[in-house]
MOPAC internal coordinates of N, CA, C and O (Angstrom, degrees):
PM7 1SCF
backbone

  N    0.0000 0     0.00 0     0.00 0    0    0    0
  C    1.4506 1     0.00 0     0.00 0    1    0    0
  C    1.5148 1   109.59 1     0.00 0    2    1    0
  O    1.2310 1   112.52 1   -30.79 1    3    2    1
  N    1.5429 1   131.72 1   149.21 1    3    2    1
  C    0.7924 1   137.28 1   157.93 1    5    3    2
  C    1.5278 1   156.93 1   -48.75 1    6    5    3
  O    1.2310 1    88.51 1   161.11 1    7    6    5
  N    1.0626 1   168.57 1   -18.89 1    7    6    5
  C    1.2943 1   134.69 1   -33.40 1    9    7    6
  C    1.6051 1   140.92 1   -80.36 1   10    9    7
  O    1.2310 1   131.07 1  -169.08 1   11   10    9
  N    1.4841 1    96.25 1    10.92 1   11   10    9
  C    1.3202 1    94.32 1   174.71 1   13   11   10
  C    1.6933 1    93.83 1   -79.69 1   14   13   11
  O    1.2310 1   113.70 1   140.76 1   15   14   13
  N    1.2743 1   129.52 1   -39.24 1   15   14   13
  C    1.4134 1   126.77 1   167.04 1   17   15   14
  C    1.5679 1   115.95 1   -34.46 1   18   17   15
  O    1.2310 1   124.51 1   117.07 1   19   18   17
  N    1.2786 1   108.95 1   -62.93 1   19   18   17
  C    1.2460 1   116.19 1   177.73 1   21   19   18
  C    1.5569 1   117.26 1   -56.90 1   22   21   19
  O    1.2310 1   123.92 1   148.41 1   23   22   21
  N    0.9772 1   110.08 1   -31.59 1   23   22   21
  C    1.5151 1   121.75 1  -179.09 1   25   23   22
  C    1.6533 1   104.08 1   -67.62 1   26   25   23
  O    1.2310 1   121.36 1   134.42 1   27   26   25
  N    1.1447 1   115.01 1   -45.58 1   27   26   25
  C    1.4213 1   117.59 1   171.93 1   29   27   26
  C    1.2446 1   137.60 1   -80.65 1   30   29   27
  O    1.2310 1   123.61 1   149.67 1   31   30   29
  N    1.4523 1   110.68 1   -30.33 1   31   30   29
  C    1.1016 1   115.81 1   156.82 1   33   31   30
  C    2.0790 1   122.36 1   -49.87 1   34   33   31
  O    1.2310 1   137.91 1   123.33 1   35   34   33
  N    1.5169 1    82.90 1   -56.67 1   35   34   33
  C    1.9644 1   103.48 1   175.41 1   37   35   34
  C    1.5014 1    86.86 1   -32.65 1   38   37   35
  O    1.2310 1   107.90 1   116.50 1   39   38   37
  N    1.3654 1   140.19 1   -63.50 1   39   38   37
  C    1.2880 1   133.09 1   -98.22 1   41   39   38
  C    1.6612 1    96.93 1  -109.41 1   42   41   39
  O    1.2310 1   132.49 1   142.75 1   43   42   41
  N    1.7385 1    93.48 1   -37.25 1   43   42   41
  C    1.4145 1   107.22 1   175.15 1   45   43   42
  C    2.0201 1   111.62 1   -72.68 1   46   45   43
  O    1.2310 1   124.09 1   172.80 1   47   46   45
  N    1.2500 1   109.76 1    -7.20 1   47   46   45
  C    1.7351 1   123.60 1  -171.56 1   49   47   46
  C    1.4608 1    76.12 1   -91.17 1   50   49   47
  O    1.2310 1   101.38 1    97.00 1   51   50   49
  N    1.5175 1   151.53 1   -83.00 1   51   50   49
  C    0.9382 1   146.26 1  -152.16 1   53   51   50
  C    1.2954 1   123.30 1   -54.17 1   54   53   51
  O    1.2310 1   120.14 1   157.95 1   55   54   53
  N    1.6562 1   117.34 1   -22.05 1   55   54   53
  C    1.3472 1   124.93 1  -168.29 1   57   55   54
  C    1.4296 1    95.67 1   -90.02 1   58   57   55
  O    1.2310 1   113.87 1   145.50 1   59   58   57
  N    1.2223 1   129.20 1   -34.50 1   59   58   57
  C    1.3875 1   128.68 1   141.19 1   61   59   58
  C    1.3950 1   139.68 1    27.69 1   62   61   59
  O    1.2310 1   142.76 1    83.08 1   63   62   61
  N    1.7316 1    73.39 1   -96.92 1   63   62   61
  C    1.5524 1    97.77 1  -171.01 1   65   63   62
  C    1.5752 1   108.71 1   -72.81 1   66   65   63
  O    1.2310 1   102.66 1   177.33 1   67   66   65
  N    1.0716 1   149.39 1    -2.67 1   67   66   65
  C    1.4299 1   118.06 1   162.03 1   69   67   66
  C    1.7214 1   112.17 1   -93.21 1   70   69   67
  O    1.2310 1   120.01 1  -162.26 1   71   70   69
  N    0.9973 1   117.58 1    17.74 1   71   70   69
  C    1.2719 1   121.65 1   159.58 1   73   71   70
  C    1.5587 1   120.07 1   -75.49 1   74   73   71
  O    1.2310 1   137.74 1   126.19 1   75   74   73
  N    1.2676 1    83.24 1   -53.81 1   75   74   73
  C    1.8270 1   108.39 1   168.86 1   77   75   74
  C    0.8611 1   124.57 1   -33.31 1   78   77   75
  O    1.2310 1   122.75 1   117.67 1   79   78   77
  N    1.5502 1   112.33 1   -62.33 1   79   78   77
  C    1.5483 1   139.79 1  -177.92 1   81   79   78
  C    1.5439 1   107.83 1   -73.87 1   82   81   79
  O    1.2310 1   113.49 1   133.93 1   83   82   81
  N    1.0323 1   129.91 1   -46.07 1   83   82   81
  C    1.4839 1   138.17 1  -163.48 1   85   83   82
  C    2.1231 1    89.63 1   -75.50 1   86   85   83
  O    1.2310 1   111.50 1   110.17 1   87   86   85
  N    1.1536 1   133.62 1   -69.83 1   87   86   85
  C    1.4322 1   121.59 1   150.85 1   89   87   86
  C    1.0597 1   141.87 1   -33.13 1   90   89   87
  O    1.2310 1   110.55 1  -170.27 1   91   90   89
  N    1.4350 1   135.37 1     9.73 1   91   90   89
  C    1.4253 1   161.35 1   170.00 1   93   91   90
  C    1.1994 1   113.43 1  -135.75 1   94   93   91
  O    1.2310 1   114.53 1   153.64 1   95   94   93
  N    1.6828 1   127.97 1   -26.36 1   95   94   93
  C    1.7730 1   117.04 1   148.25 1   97   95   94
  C    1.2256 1   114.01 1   -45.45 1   98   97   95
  O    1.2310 1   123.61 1   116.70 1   99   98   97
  N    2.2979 1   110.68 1   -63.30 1   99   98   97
  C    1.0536 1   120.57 1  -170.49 1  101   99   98
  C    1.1030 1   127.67 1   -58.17 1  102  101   99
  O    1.2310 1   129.39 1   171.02 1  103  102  101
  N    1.4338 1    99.51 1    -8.98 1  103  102  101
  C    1.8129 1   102.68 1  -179.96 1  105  103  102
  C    1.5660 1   109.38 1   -84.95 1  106  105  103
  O    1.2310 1   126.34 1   136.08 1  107  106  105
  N    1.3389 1   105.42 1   -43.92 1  107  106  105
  C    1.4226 1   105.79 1  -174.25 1  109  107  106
  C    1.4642 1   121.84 1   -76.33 1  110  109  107
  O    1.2310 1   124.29 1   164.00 1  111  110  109
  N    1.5515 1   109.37 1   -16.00 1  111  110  109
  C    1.4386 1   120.28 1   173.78 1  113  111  110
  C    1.3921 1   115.42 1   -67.59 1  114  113  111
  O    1.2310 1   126.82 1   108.58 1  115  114  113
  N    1.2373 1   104.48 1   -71.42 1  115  114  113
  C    1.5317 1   129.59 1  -173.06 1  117  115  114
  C    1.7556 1   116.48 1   -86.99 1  118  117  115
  O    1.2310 1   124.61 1   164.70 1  119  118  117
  N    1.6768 1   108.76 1   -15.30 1  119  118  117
  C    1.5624 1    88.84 1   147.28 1  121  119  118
  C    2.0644 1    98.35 1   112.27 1  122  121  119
  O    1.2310 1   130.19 1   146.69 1  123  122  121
  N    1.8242 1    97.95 1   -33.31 1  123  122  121
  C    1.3144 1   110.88 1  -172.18 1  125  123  122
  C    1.5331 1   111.44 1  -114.88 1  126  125  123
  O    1.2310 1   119.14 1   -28.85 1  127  126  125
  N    1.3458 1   119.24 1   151.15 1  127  126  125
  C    1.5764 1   131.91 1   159.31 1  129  127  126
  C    1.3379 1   101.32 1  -112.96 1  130  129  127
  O    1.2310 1   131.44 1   -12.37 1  131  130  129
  N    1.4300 1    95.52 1   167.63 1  131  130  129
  C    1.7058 1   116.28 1  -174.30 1  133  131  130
  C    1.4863 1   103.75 1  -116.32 1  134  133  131
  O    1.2310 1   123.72 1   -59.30 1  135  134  133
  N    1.4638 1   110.47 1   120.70 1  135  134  133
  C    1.1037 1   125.96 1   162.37 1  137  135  134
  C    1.5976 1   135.17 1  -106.88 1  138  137  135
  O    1.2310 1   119.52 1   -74.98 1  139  138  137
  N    1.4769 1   118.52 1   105.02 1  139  138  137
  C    1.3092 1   107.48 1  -160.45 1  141  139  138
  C    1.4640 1   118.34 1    59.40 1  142  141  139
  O    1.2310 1   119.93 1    65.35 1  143  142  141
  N    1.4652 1   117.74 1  -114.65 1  143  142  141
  C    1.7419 1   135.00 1   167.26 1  145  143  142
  C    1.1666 1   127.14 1   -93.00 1  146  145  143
  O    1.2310 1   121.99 1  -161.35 1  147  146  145
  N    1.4765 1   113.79 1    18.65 1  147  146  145
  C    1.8176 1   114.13 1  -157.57 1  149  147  146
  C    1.2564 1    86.16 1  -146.74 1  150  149  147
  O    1.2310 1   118.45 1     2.80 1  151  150  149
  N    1.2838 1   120.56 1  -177.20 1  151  150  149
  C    1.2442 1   149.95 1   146.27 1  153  151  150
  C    1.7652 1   129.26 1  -131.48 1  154  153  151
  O    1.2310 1   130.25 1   -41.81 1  155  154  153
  N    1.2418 1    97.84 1   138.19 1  155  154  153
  C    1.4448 1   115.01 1  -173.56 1  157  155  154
  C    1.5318 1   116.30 1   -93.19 1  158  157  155
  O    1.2310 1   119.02 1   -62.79 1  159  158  157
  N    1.2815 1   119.48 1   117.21 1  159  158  157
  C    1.7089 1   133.33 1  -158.14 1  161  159  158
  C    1.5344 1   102.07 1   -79.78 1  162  161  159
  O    1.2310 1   117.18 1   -33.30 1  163  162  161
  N    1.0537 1   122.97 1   146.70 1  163  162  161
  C    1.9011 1   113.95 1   156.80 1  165  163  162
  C    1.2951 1   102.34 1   -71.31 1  166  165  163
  O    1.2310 1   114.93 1   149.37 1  167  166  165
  N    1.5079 1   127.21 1   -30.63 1  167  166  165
  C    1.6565 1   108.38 1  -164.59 1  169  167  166
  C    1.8976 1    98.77 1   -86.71 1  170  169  167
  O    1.2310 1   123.73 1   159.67 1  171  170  169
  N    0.9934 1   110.45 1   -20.33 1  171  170  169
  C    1.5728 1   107.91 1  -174.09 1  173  171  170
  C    1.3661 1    93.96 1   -63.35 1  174  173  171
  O    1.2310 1   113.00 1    93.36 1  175  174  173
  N    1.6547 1   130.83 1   -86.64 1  175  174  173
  C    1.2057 1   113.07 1   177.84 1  177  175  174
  C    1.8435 1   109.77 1  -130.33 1  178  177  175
  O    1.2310 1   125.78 1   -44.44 1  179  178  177
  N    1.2196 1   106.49 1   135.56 1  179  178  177
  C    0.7524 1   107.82 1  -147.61 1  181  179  178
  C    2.0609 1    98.88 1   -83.24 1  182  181  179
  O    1.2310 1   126.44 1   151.20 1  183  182  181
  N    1.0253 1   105.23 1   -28.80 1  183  182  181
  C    1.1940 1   127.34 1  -163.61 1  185  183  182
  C    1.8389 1    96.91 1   -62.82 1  186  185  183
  O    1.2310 1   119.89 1   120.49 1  187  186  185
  N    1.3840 1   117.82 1   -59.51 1  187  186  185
  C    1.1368 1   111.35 1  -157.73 1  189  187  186
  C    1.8333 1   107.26 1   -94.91 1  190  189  187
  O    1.2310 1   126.79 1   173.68 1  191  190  189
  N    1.5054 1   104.55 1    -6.32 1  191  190  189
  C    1.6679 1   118.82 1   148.20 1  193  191  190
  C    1.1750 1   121.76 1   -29.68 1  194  193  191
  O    1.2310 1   132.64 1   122.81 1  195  194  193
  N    1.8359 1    93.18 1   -57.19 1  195  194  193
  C    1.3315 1   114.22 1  -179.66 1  197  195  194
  C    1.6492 1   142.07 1   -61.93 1  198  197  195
  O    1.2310 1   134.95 1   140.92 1  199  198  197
  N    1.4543 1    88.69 1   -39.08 1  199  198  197
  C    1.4771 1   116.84 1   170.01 1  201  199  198
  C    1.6779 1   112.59 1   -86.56 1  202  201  199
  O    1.2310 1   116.14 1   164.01 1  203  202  201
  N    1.2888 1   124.94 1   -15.99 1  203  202  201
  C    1.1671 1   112.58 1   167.50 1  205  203  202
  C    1.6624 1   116.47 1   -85.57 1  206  205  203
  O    1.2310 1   124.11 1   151.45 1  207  206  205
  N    1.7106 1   109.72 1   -28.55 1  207  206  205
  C    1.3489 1   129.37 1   167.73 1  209  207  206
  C    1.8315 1    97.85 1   -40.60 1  210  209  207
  O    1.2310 1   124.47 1   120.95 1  211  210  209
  N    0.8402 1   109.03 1   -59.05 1  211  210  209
  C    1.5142 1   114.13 1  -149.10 1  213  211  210
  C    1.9578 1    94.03 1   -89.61 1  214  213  211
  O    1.2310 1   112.74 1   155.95 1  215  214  213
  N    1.2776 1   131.32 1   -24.05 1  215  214  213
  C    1.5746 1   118.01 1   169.69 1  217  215  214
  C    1.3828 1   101.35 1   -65.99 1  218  217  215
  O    1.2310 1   114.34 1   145.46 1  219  218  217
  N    1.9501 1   128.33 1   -34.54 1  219  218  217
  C    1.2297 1   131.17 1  -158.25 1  221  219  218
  C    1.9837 1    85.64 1   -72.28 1  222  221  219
  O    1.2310 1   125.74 1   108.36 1  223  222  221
  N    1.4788 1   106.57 1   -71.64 1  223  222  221
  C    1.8156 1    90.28 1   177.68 1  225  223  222
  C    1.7251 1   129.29 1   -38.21 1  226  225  223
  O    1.2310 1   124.65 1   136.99 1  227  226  225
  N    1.4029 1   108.67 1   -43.01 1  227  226  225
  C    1.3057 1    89.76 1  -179.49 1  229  227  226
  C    1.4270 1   133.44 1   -83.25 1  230  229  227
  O    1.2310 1   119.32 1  -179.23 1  231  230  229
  N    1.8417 1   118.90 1     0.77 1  231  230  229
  C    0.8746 1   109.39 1   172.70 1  233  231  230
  C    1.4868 1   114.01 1   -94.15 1  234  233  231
  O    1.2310 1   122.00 1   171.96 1  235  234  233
  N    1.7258 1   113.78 1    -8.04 1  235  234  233
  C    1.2181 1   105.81 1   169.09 1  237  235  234
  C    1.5747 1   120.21 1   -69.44 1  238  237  235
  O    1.2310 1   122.01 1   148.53 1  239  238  237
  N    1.4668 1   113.76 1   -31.47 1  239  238  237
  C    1.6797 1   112.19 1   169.70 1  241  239  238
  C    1.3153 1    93.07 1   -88.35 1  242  241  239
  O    1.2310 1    96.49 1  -134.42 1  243  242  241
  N    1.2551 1   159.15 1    45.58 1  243  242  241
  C    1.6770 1   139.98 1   120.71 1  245  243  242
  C    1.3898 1    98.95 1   -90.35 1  246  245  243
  O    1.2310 1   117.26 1   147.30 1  247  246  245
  N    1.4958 1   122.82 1   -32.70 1  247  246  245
  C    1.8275 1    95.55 1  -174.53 1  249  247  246
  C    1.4699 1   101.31 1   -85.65 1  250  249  247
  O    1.2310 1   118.64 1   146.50 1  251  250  249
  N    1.2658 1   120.20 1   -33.50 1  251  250  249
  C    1.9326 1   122.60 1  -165.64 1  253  251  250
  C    1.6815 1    81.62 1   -48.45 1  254  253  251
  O    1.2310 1   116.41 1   109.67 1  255  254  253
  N    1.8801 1   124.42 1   -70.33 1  255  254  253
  C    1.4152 1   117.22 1   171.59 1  257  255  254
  C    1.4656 1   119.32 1   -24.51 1  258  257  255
  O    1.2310 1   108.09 1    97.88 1  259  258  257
  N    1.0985 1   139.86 1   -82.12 1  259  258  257
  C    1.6601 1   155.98 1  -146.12 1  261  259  258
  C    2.5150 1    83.63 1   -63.91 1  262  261  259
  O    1.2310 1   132.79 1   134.82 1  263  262  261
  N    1.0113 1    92.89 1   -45.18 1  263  262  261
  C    1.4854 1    91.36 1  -173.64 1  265  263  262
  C    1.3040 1   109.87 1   -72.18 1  266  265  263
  O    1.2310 1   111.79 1   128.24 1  267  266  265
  N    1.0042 1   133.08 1   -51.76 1  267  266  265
  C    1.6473 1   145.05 1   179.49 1  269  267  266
  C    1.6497 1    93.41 1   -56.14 1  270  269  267
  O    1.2310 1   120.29 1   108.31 1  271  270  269
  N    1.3499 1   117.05 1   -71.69 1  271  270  269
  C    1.6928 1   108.65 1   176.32 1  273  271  270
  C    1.5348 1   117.39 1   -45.06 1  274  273  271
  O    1.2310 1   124.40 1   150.49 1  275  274  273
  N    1.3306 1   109.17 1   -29.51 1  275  274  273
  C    2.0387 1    96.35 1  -169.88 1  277  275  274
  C    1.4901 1    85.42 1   -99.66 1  278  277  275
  O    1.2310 1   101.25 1   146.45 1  279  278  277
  N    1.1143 1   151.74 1   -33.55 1  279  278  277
  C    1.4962 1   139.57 1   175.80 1  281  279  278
  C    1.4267 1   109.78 1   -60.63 1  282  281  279
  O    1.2310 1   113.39 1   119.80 1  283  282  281
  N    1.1548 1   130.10 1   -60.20 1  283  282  281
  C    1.1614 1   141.05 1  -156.66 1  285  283  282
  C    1.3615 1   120.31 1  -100.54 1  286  285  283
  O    1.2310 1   118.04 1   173.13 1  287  286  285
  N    1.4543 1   121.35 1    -6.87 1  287  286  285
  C    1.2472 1   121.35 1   173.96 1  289  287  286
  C    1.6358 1   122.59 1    72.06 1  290  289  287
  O    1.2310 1   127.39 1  -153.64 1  291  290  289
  N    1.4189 1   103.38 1    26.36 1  291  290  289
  C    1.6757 1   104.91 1  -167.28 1  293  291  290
  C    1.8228 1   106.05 1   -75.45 1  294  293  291
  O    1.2310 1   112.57 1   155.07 1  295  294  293
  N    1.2000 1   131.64 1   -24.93 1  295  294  293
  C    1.1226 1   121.99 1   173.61 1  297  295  294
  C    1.2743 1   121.90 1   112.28 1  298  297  295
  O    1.2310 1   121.86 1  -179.62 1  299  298  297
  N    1.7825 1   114.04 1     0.38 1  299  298  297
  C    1.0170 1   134.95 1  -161.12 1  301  299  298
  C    2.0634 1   101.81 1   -57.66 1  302  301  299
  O    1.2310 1   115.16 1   127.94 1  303  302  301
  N    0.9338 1   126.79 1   -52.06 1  303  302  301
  C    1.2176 1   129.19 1  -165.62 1  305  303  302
  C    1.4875 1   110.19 1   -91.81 1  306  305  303
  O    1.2310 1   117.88 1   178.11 1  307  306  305
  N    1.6769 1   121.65 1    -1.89 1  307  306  305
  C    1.9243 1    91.39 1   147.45 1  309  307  306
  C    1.3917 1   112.91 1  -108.89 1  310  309  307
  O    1.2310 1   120.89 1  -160.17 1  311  310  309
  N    1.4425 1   115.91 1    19.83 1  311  310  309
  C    1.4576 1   119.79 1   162.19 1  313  311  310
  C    1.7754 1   100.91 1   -66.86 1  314  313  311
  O    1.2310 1   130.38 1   115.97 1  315  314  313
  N    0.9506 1    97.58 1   -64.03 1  315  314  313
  C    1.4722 1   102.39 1   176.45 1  317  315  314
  C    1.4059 1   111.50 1   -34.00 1  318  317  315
  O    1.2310 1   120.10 1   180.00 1  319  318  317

């Protein structure tokens, strides 16, 4: 890729993340995540609340990563 590619790509990873974040406030505020057409309660089960809580964090630190590397040039992907 290029870097004006990369540059856009970064840019579209960044526009991202407050989606991300704003669905992991709402979860922790109000108790629920959104799944597909539904939403998933903490009191219904609490367990898989939990585990969806925590895919919603880690994909926000894999893209905040993937964006910081194509913006910034850190090198992350020929370490790999």
């Amino acid at each position: 890729m290029t870097r004006s590619e990369d540059l856009f790509v970064g840019m579209i990873a960044v526009a991202l993340l407050p989606m991300i974040a704003w669905r992991i406030g709402r979860g922790l505020k109000e108790g629920r995540l959104p799944i597909y057409r539904t939403y998933l309660s903490r009191s219904e089960n609490a367990s898989k609340f939990g585990f969806l809580l925590a895919v919603h964090v880690a994909s926000f630190l894999i893209v905040a990563a993937i964006a910081a590397d194509l913006l910034f040039q850190l090198g992350f992907r020929q370490a790999l």
